[in-house]
C-alpha positions in Angstrom: 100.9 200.8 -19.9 103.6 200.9 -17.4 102.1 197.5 -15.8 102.9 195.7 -19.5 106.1 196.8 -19.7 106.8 196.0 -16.8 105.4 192.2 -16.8 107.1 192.5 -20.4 110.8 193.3 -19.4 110.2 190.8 -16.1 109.9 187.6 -18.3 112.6 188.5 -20.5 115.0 189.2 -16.8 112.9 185.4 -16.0 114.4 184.0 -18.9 117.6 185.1 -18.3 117.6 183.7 -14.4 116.3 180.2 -15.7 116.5 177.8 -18.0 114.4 174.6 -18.3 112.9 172.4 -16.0 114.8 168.9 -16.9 117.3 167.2 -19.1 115.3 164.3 -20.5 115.7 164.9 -24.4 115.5 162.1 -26.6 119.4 161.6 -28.6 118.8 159.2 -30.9 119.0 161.2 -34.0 122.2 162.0 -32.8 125.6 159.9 -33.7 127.2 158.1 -30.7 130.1 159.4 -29.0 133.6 158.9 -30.5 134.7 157.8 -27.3 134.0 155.5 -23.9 133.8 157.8 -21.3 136.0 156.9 -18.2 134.4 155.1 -15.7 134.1 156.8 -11.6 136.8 155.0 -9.7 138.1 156.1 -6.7 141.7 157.7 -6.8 143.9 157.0 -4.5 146.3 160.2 -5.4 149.3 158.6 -6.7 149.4 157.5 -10.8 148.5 153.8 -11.0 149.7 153.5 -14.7 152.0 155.5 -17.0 153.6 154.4 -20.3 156.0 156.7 -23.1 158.6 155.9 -25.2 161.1 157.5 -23.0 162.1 158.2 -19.5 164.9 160.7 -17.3 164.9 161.7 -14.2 166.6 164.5 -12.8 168.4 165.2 -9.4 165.1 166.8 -8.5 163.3 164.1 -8.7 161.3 165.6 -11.8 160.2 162.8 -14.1 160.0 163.8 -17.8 158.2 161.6 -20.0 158.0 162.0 -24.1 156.3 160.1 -27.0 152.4 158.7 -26.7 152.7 159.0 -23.0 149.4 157.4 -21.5 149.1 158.3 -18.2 146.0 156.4 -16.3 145.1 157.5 -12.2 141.8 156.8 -10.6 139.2 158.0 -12.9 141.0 159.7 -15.0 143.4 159.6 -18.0 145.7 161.7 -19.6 147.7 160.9 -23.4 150.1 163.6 -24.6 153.3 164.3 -26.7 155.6 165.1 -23.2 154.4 164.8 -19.6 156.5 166.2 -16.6 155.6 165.3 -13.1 157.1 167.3 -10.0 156.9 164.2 -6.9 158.0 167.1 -4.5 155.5 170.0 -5.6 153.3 167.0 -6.9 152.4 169.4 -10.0 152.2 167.7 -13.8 152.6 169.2 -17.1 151.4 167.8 -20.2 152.6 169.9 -23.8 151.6 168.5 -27.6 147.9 167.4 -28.4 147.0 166.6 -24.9 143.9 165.1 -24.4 142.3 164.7 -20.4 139.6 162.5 -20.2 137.4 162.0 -16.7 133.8 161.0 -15.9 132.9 164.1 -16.8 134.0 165.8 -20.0 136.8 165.0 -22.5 139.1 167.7 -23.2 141.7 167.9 -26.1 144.3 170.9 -25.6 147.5 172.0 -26.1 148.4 172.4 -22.5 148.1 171.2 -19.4 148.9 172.2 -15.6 147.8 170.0 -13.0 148.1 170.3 -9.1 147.9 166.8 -7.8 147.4 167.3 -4.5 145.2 170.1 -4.2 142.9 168.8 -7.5 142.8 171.8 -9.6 143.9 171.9 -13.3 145.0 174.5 -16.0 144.1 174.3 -20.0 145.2 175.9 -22.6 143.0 176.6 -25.8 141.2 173.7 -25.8 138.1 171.7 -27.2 135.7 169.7 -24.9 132.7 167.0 -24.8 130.0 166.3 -22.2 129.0 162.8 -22.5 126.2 162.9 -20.6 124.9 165.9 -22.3 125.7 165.0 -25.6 127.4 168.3 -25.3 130.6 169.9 -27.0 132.6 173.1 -27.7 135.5 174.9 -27.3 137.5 177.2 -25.2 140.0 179.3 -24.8 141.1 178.4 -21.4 139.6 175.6 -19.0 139.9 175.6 -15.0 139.3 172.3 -13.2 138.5 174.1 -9.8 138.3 171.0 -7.7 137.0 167.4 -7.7 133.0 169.2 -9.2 133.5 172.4 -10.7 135.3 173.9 -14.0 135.3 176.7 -15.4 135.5 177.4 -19.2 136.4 181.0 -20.6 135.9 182.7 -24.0 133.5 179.2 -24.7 131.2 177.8 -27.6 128.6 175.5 -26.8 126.6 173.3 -28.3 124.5 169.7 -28.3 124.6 169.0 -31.9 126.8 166.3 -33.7 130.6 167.6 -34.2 130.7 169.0 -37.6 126.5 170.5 -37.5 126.7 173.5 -35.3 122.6 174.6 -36.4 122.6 175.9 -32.9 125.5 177.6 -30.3 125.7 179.2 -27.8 128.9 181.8 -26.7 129.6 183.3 -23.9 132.4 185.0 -21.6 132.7 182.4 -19.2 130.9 178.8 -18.9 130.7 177.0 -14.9 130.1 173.6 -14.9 129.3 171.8 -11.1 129.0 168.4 -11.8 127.6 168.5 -7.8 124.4 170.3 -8.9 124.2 169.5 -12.0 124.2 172.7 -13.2 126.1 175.0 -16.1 126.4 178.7 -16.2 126.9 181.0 -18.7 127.7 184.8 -18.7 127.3 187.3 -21.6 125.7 184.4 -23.7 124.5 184.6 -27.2 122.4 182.1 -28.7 123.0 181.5 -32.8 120.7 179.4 -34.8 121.6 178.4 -38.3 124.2 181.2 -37.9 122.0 184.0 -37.2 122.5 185.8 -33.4 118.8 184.9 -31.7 119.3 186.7 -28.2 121.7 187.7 -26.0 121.6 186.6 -22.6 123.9 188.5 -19.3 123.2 185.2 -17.5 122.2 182.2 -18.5 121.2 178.6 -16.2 120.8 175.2 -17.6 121.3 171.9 -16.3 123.9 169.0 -17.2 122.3 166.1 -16.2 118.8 164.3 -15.5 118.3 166.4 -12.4 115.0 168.7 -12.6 115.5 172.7 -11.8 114.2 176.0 -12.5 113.9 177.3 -15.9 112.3 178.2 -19.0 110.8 176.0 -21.3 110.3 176.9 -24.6 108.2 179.6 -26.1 104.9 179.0 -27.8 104.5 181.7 -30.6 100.6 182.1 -32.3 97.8 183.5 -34.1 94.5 183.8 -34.0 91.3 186.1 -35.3 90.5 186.4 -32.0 92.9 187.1 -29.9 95.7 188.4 -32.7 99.3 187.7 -32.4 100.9 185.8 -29.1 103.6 185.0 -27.6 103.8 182.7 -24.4 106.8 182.1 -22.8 105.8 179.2 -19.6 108.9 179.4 -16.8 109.4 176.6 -14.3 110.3 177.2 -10.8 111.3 174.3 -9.2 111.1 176.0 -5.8 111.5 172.3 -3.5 111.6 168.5 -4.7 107.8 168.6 -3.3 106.9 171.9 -4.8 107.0 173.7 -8.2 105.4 176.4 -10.2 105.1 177.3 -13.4 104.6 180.7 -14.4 103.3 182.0 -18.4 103.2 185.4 -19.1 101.3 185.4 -22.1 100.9 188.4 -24.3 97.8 189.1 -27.2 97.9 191.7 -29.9 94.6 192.1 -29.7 94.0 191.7 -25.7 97.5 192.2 -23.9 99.0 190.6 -21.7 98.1 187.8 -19.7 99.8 186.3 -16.5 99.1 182.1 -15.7 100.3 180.4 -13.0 100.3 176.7 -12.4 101.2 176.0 -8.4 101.9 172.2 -7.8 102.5 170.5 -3.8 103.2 167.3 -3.2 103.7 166.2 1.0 103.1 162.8 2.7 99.5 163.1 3.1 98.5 166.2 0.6 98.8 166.9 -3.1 97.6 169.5 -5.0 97.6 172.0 -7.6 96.6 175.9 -7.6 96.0 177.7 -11.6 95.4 181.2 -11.8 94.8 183.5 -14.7 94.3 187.0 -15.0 94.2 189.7 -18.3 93.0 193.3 -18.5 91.3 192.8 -21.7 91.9 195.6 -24.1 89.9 194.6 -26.5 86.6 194.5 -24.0 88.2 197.3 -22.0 87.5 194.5 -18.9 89.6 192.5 -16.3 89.2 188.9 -17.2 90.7 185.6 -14.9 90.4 182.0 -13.9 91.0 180.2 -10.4 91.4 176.8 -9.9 92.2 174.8 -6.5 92.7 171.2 -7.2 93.5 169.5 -3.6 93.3 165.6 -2.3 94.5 164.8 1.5 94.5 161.5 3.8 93.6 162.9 6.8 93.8 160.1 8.8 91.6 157.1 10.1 91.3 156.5 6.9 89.6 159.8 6.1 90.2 161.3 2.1 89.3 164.7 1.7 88.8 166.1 -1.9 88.5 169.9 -3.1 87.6 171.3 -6.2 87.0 175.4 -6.4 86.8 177.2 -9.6 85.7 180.2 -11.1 85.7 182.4 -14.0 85.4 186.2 -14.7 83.0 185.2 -18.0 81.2 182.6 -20.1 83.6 182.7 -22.8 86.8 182.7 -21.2 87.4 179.6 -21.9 86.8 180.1 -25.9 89.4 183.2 -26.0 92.0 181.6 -23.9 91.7 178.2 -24.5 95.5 178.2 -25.4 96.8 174.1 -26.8 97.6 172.3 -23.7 95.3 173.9 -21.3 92.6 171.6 -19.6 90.1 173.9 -20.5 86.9 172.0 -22.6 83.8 174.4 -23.5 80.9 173.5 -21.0 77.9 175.6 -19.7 78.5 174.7 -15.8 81.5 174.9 -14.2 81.3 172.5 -10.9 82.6 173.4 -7.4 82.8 170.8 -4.3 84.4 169.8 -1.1 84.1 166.2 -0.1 85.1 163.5 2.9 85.1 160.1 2.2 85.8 157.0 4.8 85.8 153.7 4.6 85.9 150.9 7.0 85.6 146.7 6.4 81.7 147.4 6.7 80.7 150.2 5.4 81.8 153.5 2.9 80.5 157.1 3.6 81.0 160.1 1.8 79.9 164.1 2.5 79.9 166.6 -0.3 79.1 169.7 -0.5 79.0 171.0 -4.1 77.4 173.8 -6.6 77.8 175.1 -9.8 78.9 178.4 -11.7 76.6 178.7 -15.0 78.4 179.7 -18.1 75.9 179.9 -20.2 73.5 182.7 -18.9 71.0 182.3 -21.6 70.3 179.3 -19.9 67.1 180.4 -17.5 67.8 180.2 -14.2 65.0 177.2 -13.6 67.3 174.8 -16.2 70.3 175.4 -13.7 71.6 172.3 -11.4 70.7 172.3 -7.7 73.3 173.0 -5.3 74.0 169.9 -3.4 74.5 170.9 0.6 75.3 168.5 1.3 75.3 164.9 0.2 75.7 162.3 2.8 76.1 158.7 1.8 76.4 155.7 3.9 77.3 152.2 1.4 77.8 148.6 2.6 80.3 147.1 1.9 79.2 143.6 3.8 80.7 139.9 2.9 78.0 137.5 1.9 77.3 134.9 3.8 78.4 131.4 3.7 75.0 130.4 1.9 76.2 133.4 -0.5 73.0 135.2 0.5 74.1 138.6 0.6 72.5 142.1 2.1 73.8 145.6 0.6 72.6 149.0 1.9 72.8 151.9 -0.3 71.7 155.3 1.7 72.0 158.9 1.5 70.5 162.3 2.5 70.7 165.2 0.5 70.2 169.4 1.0 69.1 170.5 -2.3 69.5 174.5 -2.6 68.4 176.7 -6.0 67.5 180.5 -6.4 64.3 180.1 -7.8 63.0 176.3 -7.8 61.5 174.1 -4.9 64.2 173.2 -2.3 64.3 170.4 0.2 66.1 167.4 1.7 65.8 164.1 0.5 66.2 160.9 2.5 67.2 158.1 0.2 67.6 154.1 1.8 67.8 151.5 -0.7 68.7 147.8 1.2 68.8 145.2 -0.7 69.2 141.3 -0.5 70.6 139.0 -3.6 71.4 135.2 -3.6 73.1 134.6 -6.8 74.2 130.9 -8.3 77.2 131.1 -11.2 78.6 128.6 -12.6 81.3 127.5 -15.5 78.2 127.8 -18.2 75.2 129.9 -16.6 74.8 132.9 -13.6 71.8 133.3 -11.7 71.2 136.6 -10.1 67.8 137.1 -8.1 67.8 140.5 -6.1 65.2 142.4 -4.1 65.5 145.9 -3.2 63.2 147.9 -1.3 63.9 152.0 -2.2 62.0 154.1 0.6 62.6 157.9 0.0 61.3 160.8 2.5 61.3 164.8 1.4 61.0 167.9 3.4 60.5 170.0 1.2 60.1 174.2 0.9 57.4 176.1 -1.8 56.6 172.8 -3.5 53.4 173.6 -4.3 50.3 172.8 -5.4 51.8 169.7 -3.6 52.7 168.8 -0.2 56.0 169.5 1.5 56.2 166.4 3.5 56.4 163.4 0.7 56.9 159.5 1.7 57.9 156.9 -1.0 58.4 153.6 -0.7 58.7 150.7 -3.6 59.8 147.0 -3.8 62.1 146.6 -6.8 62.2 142.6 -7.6 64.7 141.7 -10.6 66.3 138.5 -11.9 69.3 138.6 -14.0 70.4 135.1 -15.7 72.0 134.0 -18.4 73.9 131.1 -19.9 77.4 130.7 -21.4 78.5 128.6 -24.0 81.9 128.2 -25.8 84.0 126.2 -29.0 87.1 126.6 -30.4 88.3 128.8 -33.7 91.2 129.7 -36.1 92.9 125.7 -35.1 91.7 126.4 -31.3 93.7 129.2 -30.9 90.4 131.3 -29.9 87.5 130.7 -28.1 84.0 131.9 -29.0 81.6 132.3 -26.6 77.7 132.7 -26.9 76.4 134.0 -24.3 71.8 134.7 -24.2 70.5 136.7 -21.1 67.2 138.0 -19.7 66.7 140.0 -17.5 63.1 140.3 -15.6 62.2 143.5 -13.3 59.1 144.4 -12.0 58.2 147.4 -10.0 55.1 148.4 -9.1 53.2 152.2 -9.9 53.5 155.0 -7.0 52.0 158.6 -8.0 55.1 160.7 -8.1 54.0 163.6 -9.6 54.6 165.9 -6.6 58.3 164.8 -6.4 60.1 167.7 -8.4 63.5 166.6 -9.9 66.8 167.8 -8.2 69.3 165.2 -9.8 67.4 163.0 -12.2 67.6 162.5 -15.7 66.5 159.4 -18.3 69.4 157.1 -18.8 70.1 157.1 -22.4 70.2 153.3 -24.7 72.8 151.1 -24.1 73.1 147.5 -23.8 74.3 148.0 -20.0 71.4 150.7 -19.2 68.6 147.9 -20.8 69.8 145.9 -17.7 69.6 148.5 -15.0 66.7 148.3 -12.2 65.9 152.2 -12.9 65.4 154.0 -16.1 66.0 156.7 -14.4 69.4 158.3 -12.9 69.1 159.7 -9.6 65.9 158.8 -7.0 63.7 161.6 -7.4 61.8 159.1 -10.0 61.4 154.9 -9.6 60.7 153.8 -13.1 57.3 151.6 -12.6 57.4 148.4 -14.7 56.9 145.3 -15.5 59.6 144.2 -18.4 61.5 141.2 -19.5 64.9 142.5 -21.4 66.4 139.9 -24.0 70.1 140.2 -24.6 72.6 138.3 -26.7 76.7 138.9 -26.8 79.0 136.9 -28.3 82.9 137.2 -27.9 86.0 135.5 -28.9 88.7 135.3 -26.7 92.8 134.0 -27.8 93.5 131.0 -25.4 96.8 132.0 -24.7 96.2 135.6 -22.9 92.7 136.0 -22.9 92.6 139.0 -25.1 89.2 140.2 -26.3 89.4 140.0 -29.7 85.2 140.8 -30.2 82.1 141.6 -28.4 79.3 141.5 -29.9 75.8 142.4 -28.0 72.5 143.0 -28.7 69.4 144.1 -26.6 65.7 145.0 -26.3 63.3 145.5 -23.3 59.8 143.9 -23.7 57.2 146.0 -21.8 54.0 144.2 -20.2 52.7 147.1 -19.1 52.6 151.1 -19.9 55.0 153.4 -17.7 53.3 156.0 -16.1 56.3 157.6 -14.1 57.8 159.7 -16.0 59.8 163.8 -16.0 57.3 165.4 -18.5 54.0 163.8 -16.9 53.6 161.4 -20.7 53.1 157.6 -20.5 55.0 155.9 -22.3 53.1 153.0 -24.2 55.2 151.1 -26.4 55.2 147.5 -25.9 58.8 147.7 -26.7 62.3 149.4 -26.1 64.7 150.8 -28.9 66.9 147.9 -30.5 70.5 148.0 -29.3 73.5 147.0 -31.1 76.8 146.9 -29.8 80.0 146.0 -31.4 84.0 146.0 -30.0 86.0 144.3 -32.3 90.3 144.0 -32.2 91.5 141.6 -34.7 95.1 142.9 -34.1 96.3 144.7 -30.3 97.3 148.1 -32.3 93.5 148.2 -34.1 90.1 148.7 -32.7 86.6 149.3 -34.2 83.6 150.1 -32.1 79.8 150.6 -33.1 76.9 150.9 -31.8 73.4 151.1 -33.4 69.9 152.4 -31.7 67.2 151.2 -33.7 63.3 152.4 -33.1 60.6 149.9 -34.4 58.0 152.3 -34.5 59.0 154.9 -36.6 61.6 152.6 -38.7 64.5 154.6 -38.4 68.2 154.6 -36.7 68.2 157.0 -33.9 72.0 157.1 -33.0 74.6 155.6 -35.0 77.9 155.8 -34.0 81.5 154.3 -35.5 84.7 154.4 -34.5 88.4 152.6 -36.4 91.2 153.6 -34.4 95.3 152.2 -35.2 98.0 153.4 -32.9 101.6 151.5 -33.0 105.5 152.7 -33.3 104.5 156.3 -33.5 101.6 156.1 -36.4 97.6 157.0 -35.0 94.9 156.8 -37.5 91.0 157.3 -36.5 88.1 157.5 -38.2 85.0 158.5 -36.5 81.5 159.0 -36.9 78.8 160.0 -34.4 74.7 160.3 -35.7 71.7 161.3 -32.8 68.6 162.0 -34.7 68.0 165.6 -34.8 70.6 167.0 -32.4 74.1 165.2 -33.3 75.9 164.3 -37.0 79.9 164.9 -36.6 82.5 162.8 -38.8 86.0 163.2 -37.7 89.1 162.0 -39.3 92.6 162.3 -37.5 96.4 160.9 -38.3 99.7 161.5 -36.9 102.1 159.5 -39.9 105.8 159.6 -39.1 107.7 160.4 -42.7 110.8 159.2 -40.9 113.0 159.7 -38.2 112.8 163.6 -38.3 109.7 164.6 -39.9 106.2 163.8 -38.4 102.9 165.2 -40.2 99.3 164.9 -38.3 96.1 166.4 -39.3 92.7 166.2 -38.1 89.6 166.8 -40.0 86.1 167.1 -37.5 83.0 168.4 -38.9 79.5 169.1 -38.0 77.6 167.4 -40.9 74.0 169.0 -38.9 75.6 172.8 -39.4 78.0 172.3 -41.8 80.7 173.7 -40.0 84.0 172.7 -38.4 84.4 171.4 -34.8 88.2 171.2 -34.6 90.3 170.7 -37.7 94.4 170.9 -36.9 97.1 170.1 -39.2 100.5 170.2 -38.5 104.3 169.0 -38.6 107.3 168.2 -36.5 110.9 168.4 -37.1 113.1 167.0 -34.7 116.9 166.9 -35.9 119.7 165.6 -33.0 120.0 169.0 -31.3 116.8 171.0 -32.3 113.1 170.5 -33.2 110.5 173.0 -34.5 106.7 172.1 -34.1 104.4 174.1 -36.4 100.5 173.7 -36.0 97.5 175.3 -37.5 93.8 175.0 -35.8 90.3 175.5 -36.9 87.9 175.5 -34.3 83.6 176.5 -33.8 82.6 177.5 -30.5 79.7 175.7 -28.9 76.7 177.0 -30.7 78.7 176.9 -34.2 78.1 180.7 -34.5 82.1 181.7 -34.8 84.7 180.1 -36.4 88.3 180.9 -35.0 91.9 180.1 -36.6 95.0 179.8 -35.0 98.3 179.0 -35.9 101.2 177.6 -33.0 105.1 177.6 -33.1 107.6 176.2 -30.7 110.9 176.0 -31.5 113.5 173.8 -29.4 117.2 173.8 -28.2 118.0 170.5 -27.0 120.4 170.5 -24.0 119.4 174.5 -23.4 115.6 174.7 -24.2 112.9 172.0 -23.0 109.6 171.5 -25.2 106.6 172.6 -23.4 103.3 170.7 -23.0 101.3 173.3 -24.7 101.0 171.7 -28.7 101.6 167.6 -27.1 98.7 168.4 -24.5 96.5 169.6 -27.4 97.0 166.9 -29.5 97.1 164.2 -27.2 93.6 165.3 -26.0 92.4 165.7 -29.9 94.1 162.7 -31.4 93.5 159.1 -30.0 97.0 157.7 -30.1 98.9 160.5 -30.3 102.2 160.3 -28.0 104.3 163.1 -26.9 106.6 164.6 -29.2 104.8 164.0 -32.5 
C-alpha cells in the first residue's frame, strides 16, 4: 500500500518537475499575430533612430521627448506618449501606453525603466506576446534581466487567440531564458474553460522548438478488464543522444503499473530498452515485460543485432495492451543475437535465436526449434562478361528443442544461371545443386548421419509486349511466362523438420524452385507453371496504374516429398488470381483469388479498397481462407472540418461472429487545445473474451504535448491514418 502511494505522489512531484518533451504544435487554427515581430540585429548601444513631436534638452544633458515618440536601437523598438533618456547615467524612461517590442516578446505597459548600458529593464503592469510561441498574457511587473532572461510577476498565461482564454495558466512568478529555451512558472494554476484544473509549486515548459524534459499528456481509460486508468507518460530528455520515457500507469482493478521506454543513440550504437512491471491485484501476482532492442557497426564492416524479450505470462499482452504500445497478440515471442558482414564477394551472418511460447496449450512438440546458431555464407559475385553467373548460398545450423530430435544441418546450394533479357522477352536458365548433411541426436527409427544431395534445373522465360491507351498517355503491357522445373525424387522421410513449412499460393510462390520454405524438404517435381500479367503504366512517370496476374502449375508427375508422408497427385496446382489496381495516386484496390479445380470452390478470397488524401482514410476489407479465416473490416477517419475529425473502424469475424477490433472515435483540435476521445472493442485470440475500452487525452498547446498512445493505435489499425486525427 505504501509502495502505490508512493509511486502515486512521485508522478504527481514528476509532473510538477517537467513539462513536455517539444514545442512542435500545429497553429493554424489560430489567427496570425497582430504584429511583425522585430527582426535580431546587432545593437551597437547607442539609439539609431528616434522621432516625437517635441524635443528639450536640459543643462544635464537629459533629453525629454513627448508625443508618438518612436524610438528604434538594434533589435528593438520602443513607441510611447513621453520618453526621457539620461546620456550620462545612460538610463531611459518611457510613461503613457508604452509599448517595447524585441525578438522576443511584445510588451504593452504603462511604464518603462531601462538601463542602457547594463541591459536590464523595468515594467510596469503590463500585457505581453510571444511570437514564437503563439503565447500571451499579462503581468503585473516585468524584469528584462539581461540580453536572455525576464522575469514576469503576478502573470497569466496562455497560447490561445487574444479574446478566447479556454485555457490559462497563473502563477507567482513566470522566467523566461530565451538562451535555453525554457519558461518557469512558480505557484501555477492551470484553468480550463474557467474551472481551476491543478495547481502546480513548479512548473517547466519550453519556448521554442528545442526538445526537453517533460510531461506529455495524460491518457485517461476504461476497460472490463482492467477497470479505470490513468497514464500519465513523462519524458526525460536526459542528453541530445539519450532519452527516457517513463509511465506510471494506474488500474482500478490491478494497480499500479510502472513503463519505461530507454532510447541511446551514439556514433556506432542505437538502441532502445522497455520495461514493465505491475503487482497484479486482481491475480494477487507480479506481472512485467523486458525488451532490449540494440543495432551496432562494430567495425570492418561488422553489424551486430540484439533482440531479448520476455514476459511474466501469456496474456500480458491482452491486459496491457494499452493504444500505442507495439504489443500484437502472438503465441511465440522471438529472442536473438546476430553478426552480419559483408565484403565485395561475399555476405555472412551468425544468429543465435530461440523463442518464449505464449501459448502453453500449445504441446511442447508444436514449439519452434532454437536456432544455435545459424551460420550463413552468401555470394555476392559479378557475372561474368558472357553474363554467365555462379551464386553460392550456404549455411549450418544447431537445431536445439526439449523434447524433439536435435542436430546440425549443413546446407550448400551453388548455383550457375546465364540469363538473356531483352526490350520484349527474358530468358532465365539456372541450375542449382542443394547438397544437405545432418548430424543428428535420437532421430530414430532413422539414422543420425543423413546425406542429401539434388540437382534443381529450372527455366524461367517470358515475353513482353506493349501499345498505347487513354490518347497514349498509358502503356499496356502483356506479359505470358512459363516457368519449367524439374527435380528429381530422394527419400526424405528420415529428415525431421526443424524450419520448414509449405509455402502458401501466390502468383510469386508458383514460380519458386521449392514448395517448401526452409531445406529440411526439396520438393521433387517435374512441372511447367503458366503465368500471365498484364499492367498499364502512365508514360510520363511510370506509375503502375494495374497489375493484373494469373497463374497455375501443371504437374507431370506425383510429388512424393512431402511433411505429413501423403503424395500429392493432382495433375494441377490451385488457380491464382492476382489484381493491384490505382486508377488515381490517393486510391488502391487489391484482390486476390485461389481457386481449386477439383473440388470447385474458392479457397481464399481476399479484397482490399483503400483512399487516403488531405487528411480523409477510407478502407474496406475483406479476407476468406476456407475453413479457418472469414474477417470483413471497414475503417474511416473523415475530417468534418478544420476542428472536428471522426474515425471508426468496424472488423468482424464472420467464422465466430464476433468482433476483432471495432474503434470509434473523435478529435477536437481548437488553436490552443485539443481533446481526443476513443472507444475500442476488441476479442482476444481464440474469440473467447470480448474487452471494451474507452481512451481520453486532453491537450494544452504550448504547456501540454499529445502523446503517441491513441495516434500509435490508430495508425497501426487504420491504413491512412496520420498523426493527430
Amino acid at each position: 500500500m505504501y509502495l502505490k502511494r508512493y509511486l502515486l505522489v512521485s508522478s504527481l512531484i514528476l509532473y510538477a518537475l517537467f513539462s513536455r518533451l517539444e514545442a512542435d504544435e500545429n497553429w493554424n487554427l489560430c489567427r496570425a499575430p497582430a504584429y511583425e515581430p522585430v527582426q535580431s540585429l546587432d545593437s551597437d548601444g547607442l539609439p539609431s533612430e528616434i522621432e516625437a513631436e517635441s524635443v528639450t534638452r536640459s543643462e544635464d544633458d537629459v533629453l525629454h521627448f513627448s508625443g508618438q515618440v518612436r524610438l528604434l536601437r538594434g533589435s528593438e523598438k520602443i513607441q510611447a506618449d513621453e520618453l526621457i533618456i539620461d546620456n550620462q547615467t545612460e538610463r531611459l524612461q518611457a510613461y503613457g501606453q508604452v509599448t517595447f517590442e524585441s525578438p522576443e516578446y511584445r510588451l504593452q505597459t504603462d511604464s518603462l525603466t531601462m538601463d542602457q548600458k547594463a541591459q536590464t529593464a523595468r515594467f510596469g503592469a503590463s500585457e505581453f506576446q510571444l511570437p514564437g510561441k503563439h503565447a500571451r498574457g499579462s503581468a503585473r511587473e516585468v524584469q528584462k534581466l539581461d540580453q536572455s532572461r525576464s522575469r514576469f510577476k503576478g502573470i497569466l498565461y496562455t497560447t490561445c487567440d487574444p479574446g478566447n482564454s479556454d485555457w490559462y495558466l497563473t502563477g507567482s512568478q513566470l522566467d523566461i531564458n530565451q538562451e535555453s529555451g525554457r519558461g518557469t512558472a512558480k505557484n501555477a494554476t492551470l484553468y480550463f474553460k474557467g474551472i481551476p484544473f491543478f495547481y502546480l509549486p513548479y512548473i517547466m515548459f519550453p519556448i521554442d522548438d528545442r526538445r526537453m524534459s517533460g510531461i506529455l499528456t495524460p491518457l485517461l481509460s476504461y476497460s472490463e478488464s482492467g477497470g479505470s486508468g490513468l497514464a500519465v507518460p513523462v519524458y526525460w530528455n536526459i542528453a541530445p543522444n539519450t532519452d527516457a520515457t517513463i509511465t506510471p500507469a494506474w488500474f482500478s482493478e490491478r494497480g499500479l503499473q510502472l513503463n519505461t521506454e530507454n532510447r541511446y543513440l551514439f556514433s556506432s550504437h542505437e538502441g532502445q530498452i522497455d520495461l514493465s512491471y505491475l503487482d497484479d491485484d486482481l491475480l494477487n501476482d507480479s506481472r512485467w515485460q523486458q525488451k532490449w532492442q540494440h543495432r551496432a557497426a562494430l567495425g570492418l564492416n561488422i553489424k551486430a543485432d540484439v533482440l531479448l524479450q520476455a514476459v511474466s505470462d501469456d496474456l500480458f499482452f491482452h491486459d496491457f495492451d494499452l493504444p500505442g504500445s507495439d504489443n500484437v497478440n502472438f503465441n511465440h515471442l522471438e529472442r536473438h543475437i546476430s553478426f552480419s558482414r559483408s565484403t565485395e564477394s561475399w555476405q555472412t551472418t551468425v544468429l543465435w535465436q530461440d523463442y518464449q511460447t505464449l501459448d502453453l496449450s500449445i504441446a511442447i512438440n508444436d514449439r519452434p526449434y532454437r536456432r544455435l546458431p545459424r551460420i550463413t555464407l552468401n555470394s555476392l559475385f559479378e557475372p561474368f562478361e558472357n553474363k554467365l553467373a555462379f551464386e553460392s548460398k550456404n549455411e549450418w545450423v544447431q537445431f536445439d528443442h526439449d523434447s524433439r530430435v536435435t542436430g546440425s544441418r549443413l546446407h550448400l546450394l551453388p548455383s550457375l544461371t546465364w540469363p538473356k533479357t531483352g526490350d520484349w522477352y527474358f530468358f532465365k536458365p539456372k541450375l542449382e545443386l542443394a547438397l544437405t548433411e545432418y548430424q543428428l541426436e535420437n532421430n530414430n527409427p532413422f539414422d543420425n548421419s543423413i546425406s542429401r544431395s539434388l540437382p534443381i534445373l529450372s527455366i524461367d522465360s517470358g515475353l513482353i509486349f506493349e501499345r498505347s491507351l487513354n490518347n497514349k498517355e498509358w502503356i499496356q503491357t502483356l506479359e505470358p511466362r512459363l516457368f519449367f522445373l524439374h527435380v528429381p525424387f530422394e527419400d526424405q522421410t528420415g529428415i525431421p523438420g526443424f524450419d520448414t513449412a509449405r509455402l502458401t499460393d501466390s502468383y510469386s510462390n508458383f514460380f519458386e524452385t521449392n514448395r517448401f520454405s526452409g531445406a529440411d524438404r526439396i520438393g521433387d517435381t517435374k512441372q511447367v507453371t503458366i503465368g500471365l500479367s498484364s499492367r498499364i503504366l502512365a508514360r510520363d512517370n511510370g506509375r503502375e496504374i494495374m497489375n493484373a496476374r494469373l497463374a497455375q502449375i501443371h504437374y507431370f508427375d506425383d510429388r512424393r516429398v512431402s511433411l505429413d508422408g501423403i503424395t500429392e497427385s493432382q495433375p494441377k496446382s490451385n488457380l491464382i488470381a492476382e489484381l493491384n489496381l490505382s486508377p488515381i495516386t490517393r486510391l488502391r484496390i487489391s484482390s486476390k483469388l485461389v481457386y481449386d479445380e477439383q473440388s470447385k470452390k474458392l479457397l481464399e478470397k481476399n479484397l482490399s479498397i483503400n483512399y487516403a488524401g488531405n487528411g480523409y482514410a477510407a478502407n474496406a476489407e475483406y479476407y476468406f481462407t476456407d475453413q479457418t479465416l472469414e474477417q470483413a473490416a471497414l475503417s474511416l477517419v473523415y475530417p468534418v472540418n478544420d476542428r472536428w475529425t471522426v474515425i471508426a473502424k468496424y472488423h468482424q469475424s464472420l467464422l465466430f461472429d464476433k468482433p476483432v477490433e471495432n474503434l470509434f472515435g473523435v478529435n477536437y483540435e481548437s488553436c490552443c487545445w485539443g481533446l481526443k476521445i476513443l472507444a475500442s472493442q476488441t476479442s482476444d485470440d481464440d474469440f473467447l473474451v470480448t474487452d471494451r475500452a474507452v481512451y481520453f487525452e486532453l491537450t494544452f498547446k504550448g504547456l501540454s504535448q499529445a502523446g503517441r498512445d491513441i495516434d500509435a493505435q490508430l495508425a497501426k489499425a487504420i491504413p491512412g491514418y496520420l498523426s493527430g486525427f
